[in-house]
C-alpha positions in Angstrom: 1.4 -56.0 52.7 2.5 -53.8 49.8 0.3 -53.2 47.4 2.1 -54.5 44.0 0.3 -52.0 41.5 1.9 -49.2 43.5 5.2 -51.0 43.6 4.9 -50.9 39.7 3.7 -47.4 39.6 6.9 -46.4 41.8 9.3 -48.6 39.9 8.0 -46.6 36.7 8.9 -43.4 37.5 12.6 -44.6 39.0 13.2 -45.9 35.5 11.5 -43.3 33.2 12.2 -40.3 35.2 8.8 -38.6 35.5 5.3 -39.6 36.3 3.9 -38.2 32.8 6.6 -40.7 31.3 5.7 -43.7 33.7 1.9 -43.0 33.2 2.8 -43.5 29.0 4.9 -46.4 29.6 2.1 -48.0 32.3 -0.5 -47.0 30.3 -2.6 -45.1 32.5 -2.7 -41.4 33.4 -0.2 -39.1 35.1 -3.2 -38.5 38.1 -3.3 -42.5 38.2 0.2 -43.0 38.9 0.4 -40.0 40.9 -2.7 -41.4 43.3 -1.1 -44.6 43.2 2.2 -43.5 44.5 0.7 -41.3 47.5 -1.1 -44.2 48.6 2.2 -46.1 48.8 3.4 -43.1 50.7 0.3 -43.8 53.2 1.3 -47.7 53.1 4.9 -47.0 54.0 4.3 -43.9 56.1 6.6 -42.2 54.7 7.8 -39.5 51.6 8.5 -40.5 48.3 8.1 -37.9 45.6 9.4 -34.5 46.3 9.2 -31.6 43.4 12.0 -29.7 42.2 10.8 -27.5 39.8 8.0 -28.3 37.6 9.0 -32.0 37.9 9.3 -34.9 40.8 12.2 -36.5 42.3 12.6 -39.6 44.4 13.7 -39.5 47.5 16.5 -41.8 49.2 14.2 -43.9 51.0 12.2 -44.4 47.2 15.0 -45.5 45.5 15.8 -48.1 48.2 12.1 -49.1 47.7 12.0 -48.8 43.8 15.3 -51.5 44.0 13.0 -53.9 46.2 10.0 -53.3 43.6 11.9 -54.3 41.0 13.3 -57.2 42.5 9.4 -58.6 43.3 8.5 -57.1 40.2 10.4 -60.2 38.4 9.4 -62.4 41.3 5.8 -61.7 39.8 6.8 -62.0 36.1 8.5 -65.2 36.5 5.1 -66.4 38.1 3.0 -65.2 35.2 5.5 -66.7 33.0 5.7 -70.3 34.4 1.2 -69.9 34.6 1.5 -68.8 30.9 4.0 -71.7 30.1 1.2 -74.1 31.8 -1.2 -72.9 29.8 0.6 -72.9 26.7 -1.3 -69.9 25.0 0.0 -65.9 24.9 -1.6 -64.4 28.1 -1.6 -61.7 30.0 0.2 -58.2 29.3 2.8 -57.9 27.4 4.4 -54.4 27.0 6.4 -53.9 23.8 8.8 -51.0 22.8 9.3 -50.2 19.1 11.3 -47.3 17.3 9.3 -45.2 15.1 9.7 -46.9 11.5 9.0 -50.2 13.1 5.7 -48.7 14.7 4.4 -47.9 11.7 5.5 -49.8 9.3 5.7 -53.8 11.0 3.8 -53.6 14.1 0.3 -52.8 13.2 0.0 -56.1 11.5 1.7 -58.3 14.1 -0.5 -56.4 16.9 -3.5 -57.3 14.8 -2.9 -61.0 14.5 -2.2 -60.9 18.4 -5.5 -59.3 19.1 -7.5 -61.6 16.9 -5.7 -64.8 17.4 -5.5 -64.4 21.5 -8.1 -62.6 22.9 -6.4 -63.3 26.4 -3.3 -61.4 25.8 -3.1 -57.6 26.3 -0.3 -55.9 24.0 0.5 -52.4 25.0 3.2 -50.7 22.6 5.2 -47.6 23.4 7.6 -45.8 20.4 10.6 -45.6 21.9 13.8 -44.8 20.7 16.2 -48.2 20.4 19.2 -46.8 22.1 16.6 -46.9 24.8 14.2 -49.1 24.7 16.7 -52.4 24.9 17.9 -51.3 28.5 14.1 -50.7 29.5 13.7 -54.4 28.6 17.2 -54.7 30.8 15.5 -53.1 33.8 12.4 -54.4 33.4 10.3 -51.4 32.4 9.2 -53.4 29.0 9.0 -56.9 28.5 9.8 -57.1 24.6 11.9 -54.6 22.2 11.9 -53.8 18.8 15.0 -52.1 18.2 17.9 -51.6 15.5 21.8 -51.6 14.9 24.0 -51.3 11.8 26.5 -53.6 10.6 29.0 -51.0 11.1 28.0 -50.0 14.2 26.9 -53.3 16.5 24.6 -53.5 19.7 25.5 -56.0 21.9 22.8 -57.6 23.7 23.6 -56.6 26.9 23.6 -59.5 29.7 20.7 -61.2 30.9 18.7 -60.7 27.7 18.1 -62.7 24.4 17.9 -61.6 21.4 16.8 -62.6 17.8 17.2 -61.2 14.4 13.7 -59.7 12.7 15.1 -59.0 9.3 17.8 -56.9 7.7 16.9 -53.0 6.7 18.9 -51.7 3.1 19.0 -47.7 3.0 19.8 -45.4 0.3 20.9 -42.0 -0.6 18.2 -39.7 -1.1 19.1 -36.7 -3.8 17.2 -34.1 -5.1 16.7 -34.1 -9.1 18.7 -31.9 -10.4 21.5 -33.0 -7.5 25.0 -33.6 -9.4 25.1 -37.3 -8.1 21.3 -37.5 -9.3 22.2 -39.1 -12.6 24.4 -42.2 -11.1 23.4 -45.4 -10.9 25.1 -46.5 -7.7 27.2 -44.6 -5.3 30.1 -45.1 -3.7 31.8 -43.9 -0.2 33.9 -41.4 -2.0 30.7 -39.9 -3.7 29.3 -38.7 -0.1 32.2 -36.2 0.7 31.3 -32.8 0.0 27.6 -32.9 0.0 25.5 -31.1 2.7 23.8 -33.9 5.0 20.3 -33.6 6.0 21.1 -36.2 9.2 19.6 -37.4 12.4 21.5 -35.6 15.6 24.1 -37.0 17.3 23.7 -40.1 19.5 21.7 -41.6 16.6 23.0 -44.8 14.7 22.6 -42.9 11.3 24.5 -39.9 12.7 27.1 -42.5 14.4 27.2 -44.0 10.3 28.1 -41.1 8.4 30.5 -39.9 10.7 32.7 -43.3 10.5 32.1 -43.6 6.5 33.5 -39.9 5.7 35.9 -40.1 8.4 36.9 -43.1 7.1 37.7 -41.4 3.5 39.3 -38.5 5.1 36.2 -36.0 5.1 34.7 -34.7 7.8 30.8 -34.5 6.9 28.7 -31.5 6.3 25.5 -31.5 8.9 23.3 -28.7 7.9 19.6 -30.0 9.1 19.5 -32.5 12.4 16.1 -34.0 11.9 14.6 -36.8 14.5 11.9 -37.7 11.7 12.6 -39.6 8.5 9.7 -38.2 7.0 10.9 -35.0 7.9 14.5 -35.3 6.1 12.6 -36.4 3.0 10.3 -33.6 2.8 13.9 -31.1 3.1 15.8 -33.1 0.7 12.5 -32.3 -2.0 13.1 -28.8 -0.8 16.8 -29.2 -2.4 18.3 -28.4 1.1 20.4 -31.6 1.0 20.9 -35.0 0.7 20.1 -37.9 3.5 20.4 -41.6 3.8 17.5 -43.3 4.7 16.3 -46.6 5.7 14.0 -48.2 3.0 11.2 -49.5 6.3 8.4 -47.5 6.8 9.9 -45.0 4.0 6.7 -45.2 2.0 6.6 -43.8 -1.8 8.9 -41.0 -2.3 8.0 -37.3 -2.8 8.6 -36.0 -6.1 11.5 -34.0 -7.1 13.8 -36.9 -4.8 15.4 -40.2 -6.3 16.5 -43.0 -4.4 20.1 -44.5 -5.4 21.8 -47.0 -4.3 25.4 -47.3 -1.9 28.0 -50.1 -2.7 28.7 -51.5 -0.4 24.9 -50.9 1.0 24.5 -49.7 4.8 22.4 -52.5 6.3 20.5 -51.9 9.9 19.6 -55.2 11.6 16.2 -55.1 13.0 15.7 -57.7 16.2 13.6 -58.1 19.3 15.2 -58.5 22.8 13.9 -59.7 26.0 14.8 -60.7 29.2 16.4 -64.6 29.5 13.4 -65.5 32.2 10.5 -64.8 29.9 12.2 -66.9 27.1 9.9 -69.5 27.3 7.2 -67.3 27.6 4.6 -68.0 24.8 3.6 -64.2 24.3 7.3 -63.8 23.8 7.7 -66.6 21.5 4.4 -66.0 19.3 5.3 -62.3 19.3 8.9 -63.0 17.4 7.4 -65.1 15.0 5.0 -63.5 14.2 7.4 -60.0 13.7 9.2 -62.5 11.6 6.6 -63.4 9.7 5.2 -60.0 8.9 8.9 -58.4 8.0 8.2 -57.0 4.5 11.9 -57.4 3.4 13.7 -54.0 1.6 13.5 -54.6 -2.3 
């Protein structure tokens, strides 16, 4: 018989694309899931991995078994669900994925009250991007993600997974003093044209925003720094190398040189979990929403 830890090992690396990013999500290390995977290849007698390069890749007969995994895979988690129903108590491991503001700024306390409340539950949480982190839910690689949309640019849940609202994220425009638009009370659309953007890259839901609103006003925008990190674009707009909007989570105090002001209509990013329709009744699941409900600080 299969051994299902291996299974879950393989099933990792099909979804995340490398062993050093299966070992993260698993939470063990690359040599772990490496082990684990040749002694499926000793159970099945036959090759699974095969390098190209500096990486691995899986071959034909591992992606026919990686489908089967994950198709026992939610055999097992329905199981552990139904047991953890029974019980009525969060249980077991839960695996939760959580962009980077949320990870610092809302998880730390809701992981806390997990740990101390129910000592029988194991929460592992991975930062992942959201774009990415609600189709690992999808396919099974996490069981619970945090993630984010914008009112102007919607995420669909996509099918066979739930989803409910966290709270409701305000941003701002961040201008260096001394900045022309420094000394306005409240922007508008048409005040964004001709500025220079400090900006997440393309792909991004920020990026994706201030394309459509100066598009939308018949500007195309000014990109001159692509920066991943909020903390980042702050730390260049105090440089006076731009201006960037910026959600008001996990912000923190500003640095000083930069004032926050305000955009009418305001750009509004819905925070909400997601997971998958069979674990809806799961009580980790349904203590962990709360509870990221009831920790949401709100934007002022």
């Amino acid at each position: 018989m299969l051994d299902l830890t291996r299974l879950r090992a393989l099933h990792a690396v099909s979804v995340h694309g490398s062993v050093s990013a299966a070992a993260l999500a698993l939470g063990y290390t690359p040599s772990a899931i490496s082990q684990a995977i040749s002694k499926l290849e000793r159970e099945t007698r036959t090759t699974l991995l095969e390098r190209r390069g500096r990486g691995v890749v899986l071959t034909d007969a591992a992606d026919a078994l990686a489908h089967t995994a994950a198709e026992l895979l939610a055999l097992a988690e329905r199981a552990e669900s139904e047991l953890e129903e029974r019980r009525g108590r969060p249980a077991g491991r839960l695996t939760v994925g959580a962009f980077a503001t949320a990870a610092r700024d809302l998880l730390p306390g809701v992981l806390a009250e997990l740990a101390r409340e129910y000592p029988a539950l194991d929460v592992r949480m991975t930062e992942v991007d959201p774009h990415l982190s609600v189709d690992l839910v999808a396919r099974g690689a996490l069981d619970l993600a945090v993630a984010h949309d914008w009112d102007s640019v919607p995420r669909p849940a996509p099918e066979g997974l739930e989803r409910a609202e966290i709270g409701t994220d305000g941003c701002d425009v961040l201008v260096p003093e001394g900045h022309p638009l420094a000394g306005h009370g409240t922007l508008a659309a048409a005040d964004l044209a001709h500025q220079r953007w400090i900006c997440q890259p393309p792909g991004t839901v920020c990026h994706t925003w201030l394309i459509r609103t100066l598009r939308a006003i018949g500007h195309e925008p000014e990109v001159g720094h692509q920066v991943a990190e909020f903390h980042t674009q702050l730390a260049l707009v105090a440089a006076g190398l731009g201006i960037a909007l910026v959600p008001r989570l996990g912000r923190g105090p500003l640095p000083a040189g930069v004032r926050a002001l305000p955009l009418r209509p305001m750009p509004v990013r819905r925070v909400s979990a997601y997971w998958r329709t069979g674990a809806a009744r799961r009580p980790s699941i349904t203590e962990t929403v709360r509870l990221l409900r009831a920790h949401w600080p709100g934007t002022p």
